[in-house]
N, C-alpha and C positions, 0 to 999 in steps of 0.2 A: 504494500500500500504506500502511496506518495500523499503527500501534503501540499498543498499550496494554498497562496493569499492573495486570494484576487480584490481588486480597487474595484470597487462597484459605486457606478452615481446613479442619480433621479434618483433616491428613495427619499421618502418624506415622512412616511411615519410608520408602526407598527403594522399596517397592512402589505405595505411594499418589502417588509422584514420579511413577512411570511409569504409571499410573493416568489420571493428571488429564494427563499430555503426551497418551497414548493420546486421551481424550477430545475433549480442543482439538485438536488434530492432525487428526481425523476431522470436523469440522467441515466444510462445502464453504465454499472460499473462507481457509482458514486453511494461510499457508505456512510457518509455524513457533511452535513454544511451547517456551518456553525456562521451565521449572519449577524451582522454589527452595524445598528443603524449610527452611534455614534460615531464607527472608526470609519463609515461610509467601508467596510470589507465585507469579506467572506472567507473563510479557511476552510478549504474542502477537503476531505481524505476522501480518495478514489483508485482504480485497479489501473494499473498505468496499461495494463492490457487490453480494458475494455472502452477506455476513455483517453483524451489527454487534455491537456489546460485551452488548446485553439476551439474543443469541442462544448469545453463549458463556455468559455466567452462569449462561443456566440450562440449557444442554447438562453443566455443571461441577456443578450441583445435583442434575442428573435423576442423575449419577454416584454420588451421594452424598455426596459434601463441598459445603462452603460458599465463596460466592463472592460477592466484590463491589467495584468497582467504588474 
């Protein structure tokens, strides 16, 4: 399993928290997203096999907020 901390903008409040965890969450290959409306992030653990970071960013785009890296 890999880690990483994605820079996630547009979130506004507690709905867009659960928003963007929904998004990455549904992911295949993503076993947890832990979302930070205050750090504007996200830390995702996921299967480097089944996923990689270009595949969240832009599952987190196609959502509507912005995301990177």
């Amino acid at each position: 399993m890999a880690n990483i901390t994605l820079n996630i903008g547009g979130m506004t409040c507690g709905g867009c928290v659960k928003s963007v965890t929904r998004i990455l969450e549904g992911v295949d290959g993503v076993s947890s997203a832990a979302v930070s409306l205050e750090n504007n992030s996200a830390v995702v653990e996921f299967d480097e096999g089944k996923t990689n970071p270009a595949a969240l960013i832009e599952a987190v785009e196609d959502g509507g907020f912005d995301a990177s890296l």
